[in-house]
Each structure stands twice: as C-alpha cells, then as structure tokens.
N, C-alpha and C positions, 0 to 999 in steps of 0.2 A: 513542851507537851508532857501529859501523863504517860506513863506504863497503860495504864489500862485503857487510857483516850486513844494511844497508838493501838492495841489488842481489839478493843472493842471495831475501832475501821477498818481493820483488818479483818476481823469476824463477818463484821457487817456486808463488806466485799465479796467474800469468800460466799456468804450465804443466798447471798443476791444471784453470785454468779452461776452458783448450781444449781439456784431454782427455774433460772432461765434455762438454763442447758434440759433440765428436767423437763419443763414442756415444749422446747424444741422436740425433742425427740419422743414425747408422748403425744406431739399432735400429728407426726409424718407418719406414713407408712412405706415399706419397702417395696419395690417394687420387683414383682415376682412374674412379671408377663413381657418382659424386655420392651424391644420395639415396637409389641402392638398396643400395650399401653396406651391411653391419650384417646381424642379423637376425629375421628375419620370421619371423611364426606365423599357417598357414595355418588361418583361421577359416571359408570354406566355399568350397565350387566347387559352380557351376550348369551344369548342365549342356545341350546342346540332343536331339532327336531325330535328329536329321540333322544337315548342313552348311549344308543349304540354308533351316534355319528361321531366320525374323530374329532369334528372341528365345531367350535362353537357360533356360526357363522349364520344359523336361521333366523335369529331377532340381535339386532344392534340396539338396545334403548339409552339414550341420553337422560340422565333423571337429575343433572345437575339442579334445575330446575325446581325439581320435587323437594329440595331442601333436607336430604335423608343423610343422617349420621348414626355411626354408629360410636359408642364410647366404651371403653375398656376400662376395668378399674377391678385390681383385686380380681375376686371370678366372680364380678357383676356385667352384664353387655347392657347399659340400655341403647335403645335404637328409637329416636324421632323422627319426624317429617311434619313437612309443613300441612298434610293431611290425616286424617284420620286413616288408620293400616292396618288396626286388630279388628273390627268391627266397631269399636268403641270410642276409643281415643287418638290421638299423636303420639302416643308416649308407649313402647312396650321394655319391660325386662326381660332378662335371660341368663342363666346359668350359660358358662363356657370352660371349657378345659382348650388351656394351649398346648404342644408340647410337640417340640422338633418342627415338621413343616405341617402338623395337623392342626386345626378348630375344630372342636364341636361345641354346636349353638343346642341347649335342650332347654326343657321346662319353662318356656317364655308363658309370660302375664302381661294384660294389661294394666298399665297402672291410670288408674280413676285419681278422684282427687284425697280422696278422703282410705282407700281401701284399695288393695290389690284383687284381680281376679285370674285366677289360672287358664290357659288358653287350651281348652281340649276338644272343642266344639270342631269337628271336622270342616263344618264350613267357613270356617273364620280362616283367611288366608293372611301371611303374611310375605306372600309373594312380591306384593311391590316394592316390599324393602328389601327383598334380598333372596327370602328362605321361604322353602316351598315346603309346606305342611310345617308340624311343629315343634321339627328336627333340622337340623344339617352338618354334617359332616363338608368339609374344605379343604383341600389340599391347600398349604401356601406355598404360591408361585414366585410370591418376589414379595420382600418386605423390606425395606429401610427407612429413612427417618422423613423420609417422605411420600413415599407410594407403598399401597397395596394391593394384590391380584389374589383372591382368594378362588379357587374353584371347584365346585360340587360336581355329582354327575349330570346335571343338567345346565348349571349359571358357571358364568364365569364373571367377578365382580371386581371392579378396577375401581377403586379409593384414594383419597390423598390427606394426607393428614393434615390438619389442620395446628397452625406454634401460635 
C-alpha cells in the first residue's frame, strides 16, 4: 500500500470518528433535575379539609385510572390525562424550578394543536391533575427511582415513575 492510501484511511477514520462523537453530544442534553427527571403517573392525591389540618386524610382519590402524567425535562413540566383538565385540552405546560426538597409548578398553558394559550382565567382549574389554581409550591417527601410524594398545603400527591 501507498503512504498516502495508509494517511488518507487514517484521516478518513479519524474524521468519521469525530463527527459521530460530534452529534452524540450535540443531540443529548444534561441532565439538571436528577431523579425527577422522566416521567410520572400520578396514582393518587389525598387530600385535607382545610390548611390547617395536620393530616391529609379528608379525600383519598385513586386517579390511576384518569391516566395523569406528569413529565420533567429541562425546566419544562408537561402534564396529560386521558381527559380534558385546562378547560380546553389533555395536554398542559409549566414552568418548574427544582431545588433541594422544593417544586414549584408556575405559568402553565394549554397547549392546542397549532398554538400555546396561557392559563390566567381564574376559572379554569387544574385541580384534577394535581394543582390548585395556577400555582403550587410542594414539599418533596420522598423521591427515588421509582416513587414520588410531592405535598402542597392542601394535596398530597403519590406518583411512580414510569422506565
């Protein structure tokens, strides 16, 4: 073989090799949200009477049913069901900051097919998925690679995640 026949596959090699490496790592992103990352299928929310009950023991709801997930990605939340839950669609976003054993859920939309709409209409609940008004603040109770217990001053919401 040539000098230049060995150089040239060698080049060839080398150039191949880096461009793959290249978009490995221009297509992933890091992952900044640890274990809540991914997503969750919200299996029940307990509820209290008040704020000022210690125990969250007034409403027991099963929603397994209801088909409600929440996904984590980056600081995006979206949250589906198998029904309509903003007034409009299945499908809402949200803004969330993680950090230590806090969540907060803010500025959710629903998303339409074609266009995003911002959810500020007081009557529009998205209580059946989780969050009451178009806020929440959550203490985390317990997070690992399989369960989560997130709880506000009124819900307490038990999730399992979905591999």
């Amino acid at each position: 073989m040539h000098l230049h026949t060995l150089l040239y596959n060698k080049c060839s090699t080398l150039a191949i090799t880096a461009i793959g490496l290249l978009l490995a790592t221009a297509c992933s992103h890091v992952s900044r949200n640890g274990l809540i990352d991914g997503r969750w299928r919200l299996h029940e929310i307990h509820s209290k009477a008040t704020q000022t009950d210690a125990y969250y023991t007034a409403q027991k709801k099963y929603v397994l049913n209801d088909r409600i997930y929440w996904s984590f990605q980056l600081d995006l939340l979206q949250i589906t069901s198998a029904l309509a839950h903003n007034g409009q669609t299945n499908k809402t976003f949200a803004r969330f900051n993680y950090e230590g054993d806090k969540l907060a859920v803010y500025s959710p939309y629903a998303h339409l097919y074609d266009h995003d709409i911002p959810i500020t209409d007081p009557n529009i609940s998205l209580e059946s998925v989780g969050i009451r008004g178009h806020e929440a603040k959550f203490r985390i109770v317990r997070i690992n690679s399989s369960s989560l217990i997130l709880c506000s001053d009124m819900d307490s919401l038990v999730f399992r995640k979905l591999h």
